[in-house]
Backbone as CSV, one residue per row, in Angstrom:
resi,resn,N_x,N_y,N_z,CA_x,CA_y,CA_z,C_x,C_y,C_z
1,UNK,0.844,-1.176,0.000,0.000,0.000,0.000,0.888,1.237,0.000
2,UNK,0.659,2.434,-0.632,1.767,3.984,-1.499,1.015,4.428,0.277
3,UNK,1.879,5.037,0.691,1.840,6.259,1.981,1.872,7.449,1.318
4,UNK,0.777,8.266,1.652,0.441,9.365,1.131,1.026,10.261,2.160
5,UNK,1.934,11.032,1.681,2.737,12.276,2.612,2.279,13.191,2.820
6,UNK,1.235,13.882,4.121,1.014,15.326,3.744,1.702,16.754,3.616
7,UNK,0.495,17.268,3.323,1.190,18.595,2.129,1.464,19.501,3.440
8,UNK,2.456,19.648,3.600,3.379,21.032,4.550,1.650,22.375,3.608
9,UNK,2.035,23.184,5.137,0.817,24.282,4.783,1.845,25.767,4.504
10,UNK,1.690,26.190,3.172,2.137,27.386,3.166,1.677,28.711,4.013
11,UNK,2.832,30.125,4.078,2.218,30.901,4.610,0.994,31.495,4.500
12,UNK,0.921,31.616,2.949,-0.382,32.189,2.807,-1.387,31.451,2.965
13,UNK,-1.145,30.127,2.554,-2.610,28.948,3.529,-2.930,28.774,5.055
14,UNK,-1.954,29.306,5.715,-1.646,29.603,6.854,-2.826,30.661,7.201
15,UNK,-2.556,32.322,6.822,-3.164,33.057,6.967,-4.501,32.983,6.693
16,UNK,-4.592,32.411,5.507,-6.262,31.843,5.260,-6.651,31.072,6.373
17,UNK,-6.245,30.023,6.888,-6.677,29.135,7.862,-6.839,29.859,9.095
18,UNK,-5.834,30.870,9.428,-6.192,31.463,11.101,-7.544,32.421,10.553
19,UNK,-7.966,32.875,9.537,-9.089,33.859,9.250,-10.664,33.177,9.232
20,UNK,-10.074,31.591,9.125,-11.457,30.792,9.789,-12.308,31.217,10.577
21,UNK,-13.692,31.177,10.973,-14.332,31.503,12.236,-14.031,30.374,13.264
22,UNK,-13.335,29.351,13.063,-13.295,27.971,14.133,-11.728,28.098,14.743
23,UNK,-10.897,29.105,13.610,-9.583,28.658,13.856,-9.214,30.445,14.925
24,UNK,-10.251,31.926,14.663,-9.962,32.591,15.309,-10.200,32.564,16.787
25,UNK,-8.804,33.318,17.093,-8.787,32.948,18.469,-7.489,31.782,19.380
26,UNK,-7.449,30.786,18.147,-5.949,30.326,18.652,-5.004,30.900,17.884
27,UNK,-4.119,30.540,19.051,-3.320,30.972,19.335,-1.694,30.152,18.532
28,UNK,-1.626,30.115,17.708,-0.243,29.508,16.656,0.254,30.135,15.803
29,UNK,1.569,28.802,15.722,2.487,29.286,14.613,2.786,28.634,13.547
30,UNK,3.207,28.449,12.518,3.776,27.866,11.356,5.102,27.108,11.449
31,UNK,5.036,26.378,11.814,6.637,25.694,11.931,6.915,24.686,10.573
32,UNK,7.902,24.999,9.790,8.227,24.379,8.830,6.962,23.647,8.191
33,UNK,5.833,24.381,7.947,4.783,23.664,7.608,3.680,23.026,8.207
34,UNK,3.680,22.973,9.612,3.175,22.112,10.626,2.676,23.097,11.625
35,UNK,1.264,23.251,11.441,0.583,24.034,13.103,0.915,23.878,14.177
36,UNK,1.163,24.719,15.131,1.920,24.843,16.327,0.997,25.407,17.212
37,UNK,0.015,24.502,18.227,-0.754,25.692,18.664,0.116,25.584,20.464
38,UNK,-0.267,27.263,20.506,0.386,27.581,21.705,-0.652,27.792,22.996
39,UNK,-0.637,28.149,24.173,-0.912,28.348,24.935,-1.326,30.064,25.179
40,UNK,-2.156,30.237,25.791,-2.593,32.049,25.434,-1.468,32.470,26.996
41,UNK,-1.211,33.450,26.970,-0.026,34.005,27.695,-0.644,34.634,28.701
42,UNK,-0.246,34.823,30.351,-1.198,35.673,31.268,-1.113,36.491,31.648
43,UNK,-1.455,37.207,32.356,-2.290,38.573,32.394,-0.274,39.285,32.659
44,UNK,0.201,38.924,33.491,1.707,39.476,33.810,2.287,39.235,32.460
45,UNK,2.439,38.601,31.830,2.751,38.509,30.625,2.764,39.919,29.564
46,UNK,1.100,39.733,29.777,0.881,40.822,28.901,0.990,41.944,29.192
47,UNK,1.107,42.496,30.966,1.143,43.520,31.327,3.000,44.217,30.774
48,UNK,3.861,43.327,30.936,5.069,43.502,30.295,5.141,43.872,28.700
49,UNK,4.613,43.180,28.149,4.619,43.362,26.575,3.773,44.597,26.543
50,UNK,2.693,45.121,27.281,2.290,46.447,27.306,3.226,47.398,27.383
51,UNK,3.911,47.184,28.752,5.406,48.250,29.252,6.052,48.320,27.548
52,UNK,6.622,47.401,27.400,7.327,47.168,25.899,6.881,47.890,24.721
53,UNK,5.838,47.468,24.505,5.050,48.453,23.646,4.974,49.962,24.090
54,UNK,4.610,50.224,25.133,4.681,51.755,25.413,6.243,52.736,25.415
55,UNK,7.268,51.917,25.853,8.684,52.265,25.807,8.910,52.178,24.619
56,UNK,8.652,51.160,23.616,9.920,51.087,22.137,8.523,52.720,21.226
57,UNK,7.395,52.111,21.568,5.916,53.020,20.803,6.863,54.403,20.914
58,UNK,6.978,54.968,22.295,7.462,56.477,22.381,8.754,56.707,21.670
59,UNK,9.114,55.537,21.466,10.767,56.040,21.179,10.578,56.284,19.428
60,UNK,9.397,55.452,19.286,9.539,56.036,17.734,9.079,56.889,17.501
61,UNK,7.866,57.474,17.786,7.346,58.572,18.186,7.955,59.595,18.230
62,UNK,9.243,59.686,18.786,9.649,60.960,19.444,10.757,60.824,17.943
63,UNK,10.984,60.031,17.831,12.462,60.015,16.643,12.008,60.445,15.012
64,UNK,10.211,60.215,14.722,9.576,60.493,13.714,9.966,59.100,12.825
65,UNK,10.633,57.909,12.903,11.149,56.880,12.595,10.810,55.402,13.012
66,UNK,10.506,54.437,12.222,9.738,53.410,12.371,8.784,53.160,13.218
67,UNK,8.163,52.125,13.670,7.038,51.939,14.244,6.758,50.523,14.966
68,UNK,5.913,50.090,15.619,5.671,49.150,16.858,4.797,48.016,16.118
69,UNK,4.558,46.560,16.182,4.174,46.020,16.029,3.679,44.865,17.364
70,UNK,2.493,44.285,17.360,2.277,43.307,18.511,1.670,42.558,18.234
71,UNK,0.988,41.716,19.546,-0.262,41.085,19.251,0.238,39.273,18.218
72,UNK,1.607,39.379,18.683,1.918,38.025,18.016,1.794,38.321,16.310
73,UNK,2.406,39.366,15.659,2.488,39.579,14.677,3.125,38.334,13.816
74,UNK,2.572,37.804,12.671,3.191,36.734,11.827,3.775,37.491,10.905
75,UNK,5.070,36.448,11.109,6.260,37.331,10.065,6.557,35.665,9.756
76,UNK,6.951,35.820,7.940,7.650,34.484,7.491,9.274,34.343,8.232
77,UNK,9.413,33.609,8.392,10.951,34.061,9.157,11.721,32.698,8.221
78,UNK,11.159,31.255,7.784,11.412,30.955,6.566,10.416,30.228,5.363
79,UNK,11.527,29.973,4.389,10.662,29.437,3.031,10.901,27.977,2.888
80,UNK,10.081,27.183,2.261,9.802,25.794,1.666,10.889,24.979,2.661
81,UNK,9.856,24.300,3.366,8.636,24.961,4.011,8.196,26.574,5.009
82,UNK,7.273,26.326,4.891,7.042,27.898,5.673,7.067,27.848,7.369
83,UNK,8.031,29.102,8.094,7.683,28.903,9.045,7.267,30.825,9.640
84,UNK,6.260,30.732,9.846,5.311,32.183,10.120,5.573,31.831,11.963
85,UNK,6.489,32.484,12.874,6.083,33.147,14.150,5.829,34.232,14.334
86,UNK,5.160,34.712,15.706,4.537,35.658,16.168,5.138,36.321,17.197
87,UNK,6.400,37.079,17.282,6.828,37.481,18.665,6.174,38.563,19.429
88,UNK,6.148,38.816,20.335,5.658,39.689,21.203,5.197,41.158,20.447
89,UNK,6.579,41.872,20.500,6.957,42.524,20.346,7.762,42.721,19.106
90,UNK,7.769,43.993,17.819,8.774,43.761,16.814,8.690,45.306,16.647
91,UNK,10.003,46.093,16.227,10.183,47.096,15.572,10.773,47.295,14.335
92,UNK,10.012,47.912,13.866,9.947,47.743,12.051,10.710,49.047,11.709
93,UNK,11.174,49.137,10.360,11.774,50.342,9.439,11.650,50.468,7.927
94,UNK,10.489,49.464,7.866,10.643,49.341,6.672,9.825,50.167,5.347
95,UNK,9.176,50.980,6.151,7.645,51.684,5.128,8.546,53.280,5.708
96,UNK,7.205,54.010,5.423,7.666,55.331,5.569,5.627,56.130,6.058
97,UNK,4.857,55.364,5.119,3.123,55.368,5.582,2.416,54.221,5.847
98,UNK,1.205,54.751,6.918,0.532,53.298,7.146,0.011,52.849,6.433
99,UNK,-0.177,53.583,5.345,-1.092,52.481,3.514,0.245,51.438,3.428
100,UNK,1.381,51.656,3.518,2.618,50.493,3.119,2.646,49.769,3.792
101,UNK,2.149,49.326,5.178,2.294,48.394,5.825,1.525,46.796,5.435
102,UNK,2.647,45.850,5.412,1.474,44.681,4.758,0.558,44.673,5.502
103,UNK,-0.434,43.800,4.838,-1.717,43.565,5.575,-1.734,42.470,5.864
104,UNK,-0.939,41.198,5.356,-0.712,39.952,5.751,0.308,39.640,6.685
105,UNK,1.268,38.571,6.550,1.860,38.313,7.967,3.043,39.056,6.792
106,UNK,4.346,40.111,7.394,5.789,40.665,7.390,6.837,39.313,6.264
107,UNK,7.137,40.001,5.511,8.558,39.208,4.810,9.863,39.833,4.713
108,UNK,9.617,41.265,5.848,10.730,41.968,5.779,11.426,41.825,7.259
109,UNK,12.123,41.838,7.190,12.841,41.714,9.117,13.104,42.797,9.952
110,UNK,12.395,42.472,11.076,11.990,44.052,11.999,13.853,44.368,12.247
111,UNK,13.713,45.218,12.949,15.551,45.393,13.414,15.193,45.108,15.018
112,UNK,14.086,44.382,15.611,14.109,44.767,16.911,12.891,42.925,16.921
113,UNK,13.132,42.403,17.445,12.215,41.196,18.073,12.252,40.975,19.192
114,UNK,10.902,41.051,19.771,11.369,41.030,21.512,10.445,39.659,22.308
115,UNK,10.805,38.995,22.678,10.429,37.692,23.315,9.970,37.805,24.660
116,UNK,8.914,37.804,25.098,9.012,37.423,26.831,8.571,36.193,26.983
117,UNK,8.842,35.479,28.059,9.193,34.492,28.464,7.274,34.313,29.192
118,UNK,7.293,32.533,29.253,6.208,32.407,29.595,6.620,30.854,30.053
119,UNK,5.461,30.937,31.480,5.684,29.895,32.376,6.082,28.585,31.331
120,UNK,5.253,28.224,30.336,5.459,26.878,29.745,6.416,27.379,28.657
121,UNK,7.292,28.254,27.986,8.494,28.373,27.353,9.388,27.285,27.774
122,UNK,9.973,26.356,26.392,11.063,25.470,26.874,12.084,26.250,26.762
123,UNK,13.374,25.894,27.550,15.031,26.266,26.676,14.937,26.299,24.750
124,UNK,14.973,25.437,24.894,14.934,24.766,23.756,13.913,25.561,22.603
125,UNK,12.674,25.756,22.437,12.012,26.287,21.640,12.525,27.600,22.012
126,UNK,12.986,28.009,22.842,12.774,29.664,22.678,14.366,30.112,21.870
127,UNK,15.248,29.026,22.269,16.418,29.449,21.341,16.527,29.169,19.974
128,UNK,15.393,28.098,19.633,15.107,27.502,17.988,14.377,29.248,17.577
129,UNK,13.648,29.724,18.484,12.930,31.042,17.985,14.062,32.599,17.619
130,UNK,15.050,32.462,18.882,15.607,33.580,18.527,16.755,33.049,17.564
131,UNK,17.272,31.759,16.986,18.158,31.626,15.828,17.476,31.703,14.598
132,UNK,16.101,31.447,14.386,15.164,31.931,13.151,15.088,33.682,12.979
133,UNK,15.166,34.235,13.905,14.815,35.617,13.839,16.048,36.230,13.584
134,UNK,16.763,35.725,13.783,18.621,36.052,13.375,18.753,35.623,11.985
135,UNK,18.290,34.637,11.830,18.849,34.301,10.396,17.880,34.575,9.825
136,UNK,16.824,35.298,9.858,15.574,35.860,8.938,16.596,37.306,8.749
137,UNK,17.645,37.595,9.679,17.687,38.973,9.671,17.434,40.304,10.625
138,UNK,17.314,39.471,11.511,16.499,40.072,12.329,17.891,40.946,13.045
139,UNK,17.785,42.133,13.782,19.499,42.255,13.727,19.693,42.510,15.309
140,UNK,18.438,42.508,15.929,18.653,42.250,17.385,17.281,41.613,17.958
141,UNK,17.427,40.667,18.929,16.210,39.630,19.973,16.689,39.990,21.143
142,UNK,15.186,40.419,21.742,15.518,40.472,23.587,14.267,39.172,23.825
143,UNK,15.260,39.029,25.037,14.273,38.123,25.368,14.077,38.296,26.926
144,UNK,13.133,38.677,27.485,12.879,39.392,28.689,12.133,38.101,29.288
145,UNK,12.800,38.390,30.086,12.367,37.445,31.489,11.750,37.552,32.957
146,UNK,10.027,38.560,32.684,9.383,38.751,34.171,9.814,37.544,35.293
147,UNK,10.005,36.477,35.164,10.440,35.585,36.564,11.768,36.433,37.414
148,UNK,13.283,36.792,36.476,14.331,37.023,37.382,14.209,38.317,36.807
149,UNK,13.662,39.221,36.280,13.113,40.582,35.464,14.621,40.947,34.989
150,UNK,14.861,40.345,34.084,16.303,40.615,33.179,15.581,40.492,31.945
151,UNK,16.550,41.219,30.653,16.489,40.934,29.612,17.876,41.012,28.812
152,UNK,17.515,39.074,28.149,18.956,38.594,27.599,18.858,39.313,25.625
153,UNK,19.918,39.806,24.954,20.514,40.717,24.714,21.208,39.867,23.381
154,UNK,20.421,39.243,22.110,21.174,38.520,21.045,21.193,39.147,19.612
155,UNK,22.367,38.722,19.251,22.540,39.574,17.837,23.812,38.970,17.346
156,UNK,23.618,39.619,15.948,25.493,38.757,15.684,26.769,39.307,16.434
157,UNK,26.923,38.652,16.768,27.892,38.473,17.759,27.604,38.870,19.649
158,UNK,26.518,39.582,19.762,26.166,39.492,20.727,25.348,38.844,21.434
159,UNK,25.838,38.530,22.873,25.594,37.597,23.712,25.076,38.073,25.012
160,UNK,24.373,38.883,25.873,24.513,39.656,27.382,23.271,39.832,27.902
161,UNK,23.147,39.482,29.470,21.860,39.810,30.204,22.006,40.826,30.868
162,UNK,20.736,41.395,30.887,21.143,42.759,31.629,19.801,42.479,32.935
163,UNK,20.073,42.613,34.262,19.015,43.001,35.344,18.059,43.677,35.693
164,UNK,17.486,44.215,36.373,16.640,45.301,36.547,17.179,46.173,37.065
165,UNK,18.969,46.394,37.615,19.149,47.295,38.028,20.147,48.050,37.291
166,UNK,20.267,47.556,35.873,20.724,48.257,34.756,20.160,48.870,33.655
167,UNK,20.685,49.587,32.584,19.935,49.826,31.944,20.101,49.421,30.564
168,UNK,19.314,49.518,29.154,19.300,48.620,28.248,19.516,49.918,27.300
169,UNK,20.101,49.124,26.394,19.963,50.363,25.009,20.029,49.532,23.777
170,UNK,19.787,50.074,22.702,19.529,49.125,21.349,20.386,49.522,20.620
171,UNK,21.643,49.425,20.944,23.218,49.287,20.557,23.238,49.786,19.428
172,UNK,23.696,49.804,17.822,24.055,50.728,16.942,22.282,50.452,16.175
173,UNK,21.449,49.210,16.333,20.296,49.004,16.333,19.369,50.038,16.050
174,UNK,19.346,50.768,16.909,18.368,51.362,17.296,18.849,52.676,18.705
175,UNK,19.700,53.433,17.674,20.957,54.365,18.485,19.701,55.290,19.355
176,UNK,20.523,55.742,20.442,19.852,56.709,21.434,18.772,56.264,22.341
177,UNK,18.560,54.691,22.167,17.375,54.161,22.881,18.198,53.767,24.009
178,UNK,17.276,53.970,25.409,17.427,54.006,26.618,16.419,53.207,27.071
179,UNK,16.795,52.883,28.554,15.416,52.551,29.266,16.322,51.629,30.393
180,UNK,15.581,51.809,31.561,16.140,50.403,32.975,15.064,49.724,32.643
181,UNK,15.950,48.618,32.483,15.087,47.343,32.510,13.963,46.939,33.338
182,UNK,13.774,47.729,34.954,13.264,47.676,35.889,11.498,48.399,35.253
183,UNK,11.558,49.198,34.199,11.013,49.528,33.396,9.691,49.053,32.572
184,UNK,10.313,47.617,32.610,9.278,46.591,31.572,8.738,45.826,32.872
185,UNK,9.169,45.807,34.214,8.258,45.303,35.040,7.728,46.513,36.339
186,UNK,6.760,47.289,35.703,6.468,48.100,36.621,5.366,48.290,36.010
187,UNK,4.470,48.813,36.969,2.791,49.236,37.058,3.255,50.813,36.742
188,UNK,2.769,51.791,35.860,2.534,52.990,35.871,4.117,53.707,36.201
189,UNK,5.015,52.652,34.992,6.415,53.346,34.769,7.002,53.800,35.834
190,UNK,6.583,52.765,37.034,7.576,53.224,38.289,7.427,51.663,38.847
């Protein structure tokens, strides 16, 4: 009897499929072709990726220069097969108006991907995530950690955690950006 192999799901079948009425609402990713459904993230979770969003949001804001993305944004990060994740957090440079922004999931690479950490995060998947976002291009990953409130600090060639009682900057990245880390875990920026 012939074994019939199934068909890996492209990105754009991807996007069709989460626009389902059965499929909105979970929560996945695209891994080399293969649905990945995740776990919805909690309330501390999100209160951080808020902080995040409001710190990188102002900084573009104030600079008149790129812009904030969330909400588990799907970006192809690779091809044949497709793998579409959703990080937290992403800062983009790539448009100049909001008519240019795709409307589907990103094929361009933010300069900024930011990860927070969540109770069921393995080792393991979260470093398979920030070596895709590197080799998509991506030219810096934080990966923030509300449990010991650090955020670890990857890029080519860089390697570094920083605490809550230091402060962070987005190295030639994303020049003039500031912020204490103590920052992304606080109620009302204190």
């Amino acid at each position: 009897m012939a074994t019939v192999e199934a068909k890996s799901m492209t990105a754009d079948e991807f996007y069709e499929w989460s626009l389902r009425p059965e499929n909105r609402g979970k929560n996945c990713d695209l891994v080399r072709g293969e649905i990945e459904e995740m776990s919805r993230p909690g309330k501390q979770h999100s209160l951080v990726c808020a902080n995040i969003i409001r710190i990188l949001g102002n900084f573009t804001v104030q600079r008149l220069k790129g812009y904030v993305c969330s909400n588990d944004t799907g970006t192809v990060v690779e091809r044949d097969p497709d793998t579409v994740r959703g990080p937290d957090v992403l800062v983009f440079e790539d448009v100049e108006h909001f008519d240019q922004v795709e409307l589907k999931y990103g094929e361009t690479p933010p300069l900024l991907a930011v990860e927070v950490l969540s109770p069921n995060d393995s080792a393991g998947d979260l470093m398979q995530r920030v070596r895709e976002q590197l080799r998509f291009g991506t030219r810096l990953v934080w990966v923030v950690d509300p449990g010991f409130r650090s955020v670890t600090v990857y890029g080519p060639g860089t390697f570094r955690t920083h605490d809550d009682t230091e402060e962070l900057t987005g190295d030639d990245v994303l020049p003039d950006f500031r912020c204490k880390v103590a920052e992304f875990f606080t109620l009302h920026g204190r």
